[in-house]
C-alpha positions, 0 to 999 in steps of 0.5 A, a space after each residue: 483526564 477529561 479536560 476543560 475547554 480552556 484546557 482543550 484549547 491549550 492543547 490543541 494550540 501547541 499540537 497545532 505549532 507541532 504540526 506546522 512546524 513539522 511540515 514547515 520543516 520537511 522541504 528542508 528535513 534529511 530523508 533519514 536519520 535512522 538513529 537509535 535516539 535516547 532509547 533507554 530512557 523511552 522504554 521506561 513506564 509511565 509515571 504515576 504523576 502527571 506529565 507536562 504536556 510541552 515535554 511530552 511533546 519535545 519527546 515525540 518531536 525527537 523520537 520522531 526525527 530518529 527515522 526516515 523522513 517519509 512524509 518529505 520529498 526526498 523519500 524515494 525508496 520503497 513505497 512512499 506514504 501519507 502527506 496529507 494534513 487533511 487526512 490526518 485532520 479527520 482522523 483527529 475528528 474521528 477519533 474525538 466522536 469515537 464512534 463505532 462502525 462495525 455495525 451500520 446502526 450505531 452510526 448509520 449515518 458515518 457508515 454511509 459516508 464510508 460506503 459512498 467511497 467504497 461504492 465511487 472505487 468499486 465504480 472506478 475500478 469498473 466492477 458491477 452492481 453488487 459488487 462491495 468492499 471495506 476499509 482496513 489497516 492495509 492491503 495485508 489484511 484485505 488479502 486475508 479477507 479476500 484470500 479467506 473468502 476465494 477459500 469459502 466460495 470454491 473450496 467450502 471451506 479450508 481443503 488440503 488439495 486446494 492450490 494458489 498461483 502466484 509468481 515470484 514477484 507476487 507480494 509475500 503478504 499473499 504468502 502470509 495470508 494463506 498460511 493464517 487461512 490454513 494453507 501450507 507453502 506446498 499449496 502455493 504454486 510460483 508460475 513462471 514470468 516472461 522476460 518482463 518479470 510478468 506471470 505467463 498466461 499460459 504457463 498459469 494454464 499448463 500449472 493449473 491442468 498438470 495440478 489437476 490432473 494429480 488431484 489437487 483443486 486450483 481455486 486462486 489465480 493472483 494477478 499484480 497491478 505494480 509489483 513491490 520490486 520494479 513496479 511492473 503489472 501482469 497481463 491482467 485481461 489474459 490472466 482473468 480468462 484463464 481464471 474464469 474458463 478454469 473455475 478459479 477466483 481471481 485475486 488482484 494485488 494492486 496494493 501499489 498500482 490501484 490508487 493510478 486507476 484514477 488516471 487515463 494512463 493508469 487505466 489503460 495499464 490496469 485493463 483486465 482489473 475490472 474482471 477480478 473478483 477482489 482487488 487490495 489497494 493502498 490509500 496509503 501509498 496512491 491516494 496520499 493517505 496516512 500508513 494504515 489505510 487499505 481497501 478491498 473491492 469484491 465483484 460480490 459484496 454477498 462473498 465477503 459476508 459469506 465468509 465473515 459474519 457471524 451472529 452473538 445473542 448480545 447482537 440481537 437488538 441491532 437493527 439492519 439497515 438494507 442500505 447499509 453493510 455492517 463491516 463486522 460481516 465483511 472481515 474478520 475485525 468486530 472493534 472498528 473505529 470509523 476509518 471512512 472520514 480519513 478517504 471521505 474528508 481529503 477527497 470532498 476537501 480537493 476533489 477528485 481532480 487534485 489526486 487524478 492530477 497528483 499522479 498524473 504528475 507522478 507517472 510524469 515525473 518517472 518517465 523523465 527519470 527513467 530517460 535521465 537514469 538511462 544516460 548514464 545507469 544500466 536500466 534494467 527494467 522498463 517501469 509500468 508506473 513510477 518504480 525505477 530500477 538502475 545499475 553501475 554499468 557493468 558493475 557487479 554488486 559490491 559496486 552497487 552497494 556503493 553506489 546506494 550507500 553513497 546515494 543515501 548517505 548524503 540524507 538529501 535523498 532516501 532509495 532501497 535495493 531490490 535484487 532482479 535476476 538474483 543481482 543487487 539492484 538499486 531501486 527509486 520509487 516517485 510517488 510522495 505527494 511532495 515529491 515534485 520537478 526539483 526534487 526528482 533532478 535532485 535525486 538523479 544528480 545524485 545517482 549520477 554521482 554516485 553511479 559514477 563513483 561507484 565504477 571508479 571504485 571510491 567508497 561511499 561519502 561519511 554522512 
């Protein structure tokens, strides 16, 4: 199992004519194919003899073209992720040294690399000395830590009587992560919104006092920075005011939107985000990163690690470097792999500027959309970043549907469906690093056919 060098330098020779003809082949690769492919044959175990290699490969080569193309440019639907061959290129470095970082001293010098990113964020975000973070496997899992260490610093611990205000819109991983910290559904307070689909300041405020004043103690207030369904952001500057006059921890779900703190726009659609005391963003979608990549951000790295450390005899022989934080104490994994290098390598690669430049583009790219979808589609939201909502004019939701089905049948380009006011809603989302001008006149000239197809009542296209 441990191969020769001849033997790596084979291997290596054919993953690298996978990879390059994979990215070779996206400009040109239906956005989905979401077939079952050879199914049974895949759930059989491994055989007790050894495999070849090229099979192997051509095996993966076609799992991996049953499903939705969402490294090309014609993924718009959901949130589009990954793309960058450098990202994946460290995570084969980092995987191959196979080190350990959940405490600083295995690998003090990884470990720093990781903190320089976290340190550059939490500066770009605005958030003050001591402040600190960590990289996890996504915006659910920071919710977790965060929602866990709001629990420990207002509450002291799990409390029956605590209370957490959200809206409708807010993600449901919030949802999910106070259940695991002990929370009911009956602890969780859906706020109402304006007409813009944003949380209402005062409408938080008149919750949290009518709460108080039956008993209850409101300990998190979460604000969101992109909402999944139309992108939008809430008052956040209001929305930390009301947090820091009533004593609440503020949460801010920027899973979507935080990676557009880079840009001028960005920041200034973000402002308020800088007052929260934990902030989740996805690499993963706004930074080009590979799925699996998410971030925390504390005001106060000392909540983290009050809420998550913990002491093993076994550890005592571990020495503590000042400078350097040991994950393990800032979230509830203790086996962690070196998930710095897959930031760290992409952003000393490119620089800076090429991401800040990249979503610049993005939010370009969707406001001429959102121009274009409004000649000939109901729009009915404004978008605050590069999620577009549209509907067949006057059309109820079977049109939609159709509409959709037409749209995504044709495999050129990849939309999903959110429903707004209770109708179904089509939804388009600009963000893959490869989505570029033609794609996204593509993409609207085939909403526009399909739009129109749907209000005369034609059923969707045969893929």
């Amino acid at each position: 199992m441990d191969p020769s060098r001849e033997d790596v330098a084979a291997m290596m020779a054919a993953a690298t004519s996978f990879v390059t003809e994979f990215l070779d082949g996206l400009p040109h690769a239906p956005a989905s194919h979401v077939t079952d492919g050879d199914v049974p044959a895949l759930l059989e175990p491994p055989a007790e003899r050894p495999g070849e290699l090229g099979e192997l490969l051509a095996t993966f080569r076609d799992a991996a073209a049953h499903a939705v193309e969402t490294a090309g440019p014609g993924y718009l639907a959901y949130f589009p992720a990954g793309g960058l061959f450098s990202s994946a290129l460290a995570e084969l470095l980092a995987n191959t040294v196979n080190r350990y970082t959940g405490v600083s001293s295995t690998a003090p010098a990884l470990v720093a690399m990781e903190q320089g990113v976290l340190r550059w964020l939490c500066a770009e975000f605005g958030l003050p000395d001591g402040s600190g973070g960590i990289v996890t496997t996504g915006a659910s899992m920071a919710t977790l830590s965060a929602l866990v260490a709001a629990r420990e610093r207002v509450l002291g611990g799990p409390l029956p009587a605590g209370t957490i205000y959200v809206t409708e819109h807010t993600h449901h991983c919030v949802a999910k992560a106070a259940h695991l910290a002990g929370f009911t559904p009956e602890q969780l307070r859906t706020v109402p919104t304006s007409d813009g689909l944003r949380m209402d300041p005062s409408a938080a405020a008149e919750a949290i006092t009518r709460d108080r004043a039956e008993g209850h103690v409101p300990f998190l207030l979460v604000g969101t920075a992109g909402s999944t369904s139309t992108g939008t952001i809430d008052p956040l500057g209001a929305l930390a005011e009301v947090a820091l006059r009533e004593g609440l921890w503020f949460h801010v779900d920027a899973a979507y939107g935080g990676g557009f703190q880079l840009t001028e726009r960005g920041r200034a659609k973000l402002a308020g985000i800088e007052r929260a005391d934990s902030v989740t963003l996805d690499p993963h979608k706004t930074m080009f990163l590979p799925y699996g990549t998410g971030v925390l951000l504390v005001r106060a790295a000392s909540d983290l690690r009050a809420a998550h450390s913990a002491d093993a005899d076994y550890l005592q022989d571990l020495r503590r470097d000042p400078l350097l934080p040991d994950y393990a104490d800032l979230g509830p994994e203790l086996t962690r792999e070196f998930r710095g290098l897959r930031l760290w390598l992409p952003l000393h690669l490119h620089g800076v500027a090429a991401f800040r430049s990249a979503l610049d583009e993005k939010l370009d790219l969707a406001a001429w959309a959102h121009r274009e979808l409004s000649r000939f589609a109901e729009v009915p939201t404004e978008p605050d970043l590069t999620v577009l909502t549209f509907r067949v004019p006057g059309g109820d939701d079977a049109a939609n549907r159709r509409a959709l089905e037409r749209i995504n049948a044709g495999r050129r380009i990849f939309l999903s469906s959110t429903r707004i006011g209770g109708r179904f809603t089509p939804r388009l989302c600009v963000l893959s690093l490869r989505t570029h001008r033609p794609h996204v006149e593509e993409a609207v000239r085939i909403v526009r056919d399909a739009v129109v197809s749907a209000s005369r009542g034609t059923p969707a296209a045969a893929p």
